[in-house]
C-alpha positions in Angstrom: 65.5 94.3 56.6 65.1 95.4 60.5 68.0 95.8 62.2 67.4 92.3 64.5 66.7 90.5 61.2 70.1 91.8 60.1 72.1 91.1 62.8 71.2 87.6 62.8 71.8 87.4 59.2 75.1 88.7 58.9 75.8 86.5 62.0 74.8 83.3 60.0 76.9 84.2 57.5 79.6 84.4 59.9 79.2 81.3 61.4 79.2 79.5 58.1 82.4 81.1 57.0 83.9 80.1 60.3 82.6 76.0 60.1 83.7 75.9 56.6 87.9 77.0 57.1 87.5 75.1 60.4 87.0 72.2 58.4 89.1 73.3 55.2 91.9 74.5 56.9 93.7 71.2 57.3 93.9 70.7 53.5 94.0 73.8 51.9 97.3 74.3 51.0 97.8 70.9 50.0 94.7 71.5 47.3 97.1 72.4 44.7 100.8 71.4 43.5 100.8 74.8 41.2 100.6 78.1 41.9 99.9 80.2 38.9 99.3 83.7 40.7 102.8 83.9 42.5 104.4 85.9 40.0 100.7 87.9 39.6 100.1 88.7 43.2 104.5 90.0 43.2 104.2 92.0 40.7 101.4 93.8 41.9 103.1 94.1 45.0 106.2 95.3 43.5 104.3 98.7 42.8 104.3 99.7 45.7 107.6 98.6 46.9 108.0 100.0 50.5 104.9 100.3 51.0 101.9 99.3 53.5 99.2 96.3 52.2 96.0 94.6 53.6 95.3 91.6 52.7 91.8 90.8 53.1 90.3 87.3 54.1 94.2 86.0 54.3 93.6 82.5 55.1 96.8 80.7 55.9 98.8 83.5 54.7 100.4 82.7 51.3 99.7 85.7 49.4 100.4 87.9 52.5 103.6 86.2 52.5 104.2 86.7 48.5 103.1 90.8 49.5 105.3 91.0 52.5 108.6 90.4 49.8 107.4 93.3 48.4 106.0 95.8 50.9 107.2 97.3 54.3 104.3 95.9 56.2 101.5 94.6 55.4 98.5 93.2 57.8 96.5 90.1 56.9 92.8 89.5 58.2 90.4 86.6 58.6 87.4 85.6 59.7 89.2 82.1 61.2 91.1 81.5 63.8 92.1 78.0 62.2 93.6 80.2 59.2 95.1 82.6 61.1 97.2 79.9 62.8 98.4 78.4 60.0 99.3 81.9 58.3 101.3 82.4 61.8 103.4 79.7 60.9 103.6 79.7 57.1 104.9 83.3 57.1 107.3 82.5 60.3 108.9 79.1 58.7 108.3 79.9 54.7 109.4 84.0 54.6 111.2 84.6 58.1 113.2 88.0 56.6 109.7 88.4 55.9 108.0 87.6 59.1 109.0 91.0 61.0 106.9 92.7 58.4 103.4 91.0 58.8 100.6 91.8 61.3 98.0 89.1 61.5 94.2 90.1 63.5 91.2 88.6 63.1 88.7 90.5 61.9 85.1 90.8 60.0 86.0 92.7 56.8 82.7 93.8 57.0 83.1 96.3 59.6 86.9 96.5 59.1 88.5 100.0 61.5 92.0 99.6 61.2 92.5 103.7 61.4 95.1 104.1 59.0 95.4 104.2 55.0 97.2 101.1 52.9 98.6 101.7 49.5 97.7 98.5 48.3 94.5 96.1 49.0 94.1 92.9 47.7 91.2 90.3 47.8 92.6 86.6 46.5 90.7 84.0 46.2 87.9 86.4 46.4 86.8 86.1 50.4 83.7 88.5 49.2 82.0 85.4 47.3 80.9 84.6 51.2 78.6 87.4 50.8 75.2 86.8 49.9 73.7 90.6 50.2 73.8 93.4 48.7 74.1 95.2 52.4 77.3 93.0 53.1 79.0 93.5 49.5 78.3 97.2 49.7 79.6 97.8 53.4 82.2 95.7 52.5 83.7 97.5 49.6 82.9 100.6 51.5 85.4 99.8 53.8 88.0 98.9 51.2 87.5 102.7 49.9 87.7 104.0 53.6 91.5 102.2 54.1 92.9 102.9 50.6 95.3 105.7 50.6 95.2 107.8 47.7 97.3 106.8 44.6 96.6 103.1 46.0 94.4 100.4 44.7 92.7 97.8 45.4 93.1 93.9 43.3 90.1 91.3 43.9 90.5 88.0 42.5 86.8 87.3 41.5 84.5 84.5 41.6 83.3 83.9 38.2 82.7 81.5 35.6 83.3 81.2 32.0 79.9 80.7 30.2 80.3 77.2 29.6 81.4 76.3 33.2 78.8 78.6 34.6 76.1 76.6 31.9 76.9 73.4 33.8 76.6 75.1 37.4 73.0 76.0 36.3 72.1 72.3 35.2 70.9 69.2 37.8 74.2 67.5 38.3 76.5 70.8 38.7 80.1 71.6 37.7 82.0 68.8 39.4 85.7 70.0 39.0 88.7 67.6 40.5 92.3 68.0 41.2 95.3 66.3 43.0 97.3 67.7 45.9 99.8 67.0 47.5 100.4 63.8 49.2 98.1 62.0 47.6 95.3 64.0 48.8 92.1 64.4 45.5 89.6 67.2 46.2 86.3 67.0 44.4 84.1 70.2 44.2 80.7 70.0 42.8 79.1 73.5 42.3 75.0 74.4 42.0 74.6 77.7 40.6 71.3 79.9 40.4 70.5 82.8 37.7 70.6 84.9 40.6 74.2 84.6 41.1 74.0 82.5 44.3 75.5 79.1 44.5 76.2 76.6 47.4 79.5 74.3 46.9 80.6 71.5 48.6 84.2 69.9 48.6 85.1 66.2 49.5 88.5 65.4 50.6 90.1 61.7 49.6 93.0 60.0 49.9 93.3 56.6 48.2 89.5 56.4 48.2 89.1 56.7 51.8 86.9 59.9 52.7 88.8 62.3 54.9 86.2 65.4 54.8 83.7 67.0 53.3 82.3 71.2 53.5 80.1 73.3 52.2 79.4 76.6 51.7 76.9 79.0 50.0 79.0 82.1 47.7 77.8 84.6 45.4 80.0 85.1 41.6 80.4 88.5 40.1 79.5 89.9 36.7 80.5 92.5 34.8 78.0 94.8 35.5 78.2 94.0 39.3 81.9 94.8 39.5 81.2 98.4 38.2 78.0 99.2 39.9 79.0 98.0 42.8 82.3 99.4 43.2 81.3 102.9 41.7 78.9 103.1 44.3 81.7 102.6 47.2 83.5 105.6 45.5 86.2 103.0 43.7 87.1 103.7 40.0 87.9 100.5 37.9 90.9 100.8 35.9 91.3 97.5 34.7 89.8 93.9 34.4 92.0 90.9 33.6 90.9 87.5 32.2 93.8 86.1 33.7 97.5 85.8 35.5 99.3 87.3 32.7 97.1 90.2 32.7 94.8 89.7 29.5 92.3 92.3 28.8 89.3 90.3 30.0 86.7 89.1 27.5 84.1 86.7 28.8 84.3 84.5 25.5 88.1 83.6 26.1 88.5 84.7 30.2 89.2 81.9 32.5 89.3 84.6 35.3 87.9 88.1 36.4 90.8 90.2 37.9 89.3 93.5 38.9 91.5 96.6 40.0 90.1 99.9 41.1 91.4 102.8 42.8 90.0 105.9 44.8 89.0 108.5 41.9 91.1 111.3 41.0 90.4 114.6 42.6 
């Protein structure tokens, strides 16, 4: 791709990242009245007690929050400014002892110069499914390498599907997955998935029938095979793949996640 046709692409990308959580950020913490990965996202936190994070693709700050109880600082990014405002005040009302230690910027994790080294950098709710191409996936994770300090790692929450959820993705009608929140509020989201590991997604936003909003966004799940090409090529060693919260060995027969850790390589 020339370096015009690039540009442009990359700033498509961004634009549809940005119209998405413009739209999303009103409901997004309300999506869900559990949190399963509290006690996850802690403990892996809690080694490196004292120590700096980056939180990539941060959103409204609640697992920056969950890091900052750990950690001495730690600095959340994010494409959206909507997000960013809400992680402003999440961390400020929900974890003010807290509050002190967070730095929030907006920023493309794309091209990401921060100009220091973090012993821990973590990816939730996997903000690298926005990335269609290779180029983007690649600089991407190439920057992850260039702000990990050594003995630190890196934890991405991927986007992936279980065979039989990823079956139904594939077909005409999609994976149509629904949930309460809070408040009343029921999210629908109805997921098209192609062979080629590309999928567009759209969420609709109710409350007692009545239609409150709808988004969409195009995202690209991991396999496998991906995780360690990929990663070996931005100079990142796996060193473990979960199937879940509690840290199962990750088989994709009985996963219902794929939680990918890495670190630089020994020297």
């Amino acid at each position: 791709m020339n370096e015009p046709a690039e540009t442009a692409a990359r700033a498509a990308v961004e634009g549809e990242v940005r119209r998405y959580y413009r739209t999303v950020s009103r409901f997004i913490d309300r999506e869900r009245l559990g949190r399963p990965d509290r006690d996850f996202w802690r403990a892996v936190a809690r080694k490196h007690r004292g120590g700096a994070g980056l939180d990539l693709g941060c959103g409204t700050g609640r697992v920056t929050g969950l890091l900052a109880a750990e950690l001495a600082w730690v600095v959340g990014v994010d494409l959206s400014p909507e997000m960013l405002g809400r992680a402003h005040l999440r961390v400020e009302r929900r974890r003010p002892r807290a509050a002190g230690r967070v730095s929030l910027a907006a920023a493309d994790m794309r091209s990401l110069a921060l100009r220091r080294r973090f012993d821990l950098v973590t990816a939730a709710n996997d903000p690298l499914a926005h990335l269609g191409s290779d180029e983007d996936r690649d600089r991407t994770l190439a920057a992850v390498a260039a702000h990990l300090a050594p003995g630190g790692r890196f934890v991405l929450d991927a986007l992936w599907f279980p065979p039989k959820r990823l079956a139904r993705a594939r077909e005409a009608a999609g994976l149509v997955l629904e949930h309460p929140g809070r408040g009343g509020l029921r999210v629908r989201e109805t997921w098209h998935c192609a062979p080629d590991g590309s999928c567009r997604t759209g969420y609709e936003y109710r409350r007692e029938g009545e239609l409150l909003a709808r988004a969409a966004f195009r995202s690209r799940y991991w396999t496998e095979a991906e995780v360690e090409e990929r990663f070996a090529r931005a100079g990142l060693a796996v060193t473990a793949l979960w199937g879940g919260w509690d840290r199962a060995p990750w088989r994709p027969e009985t996963a219902r996640r794929l939680l990918v850790e890495a670190r630089l390589p020994s020297v």
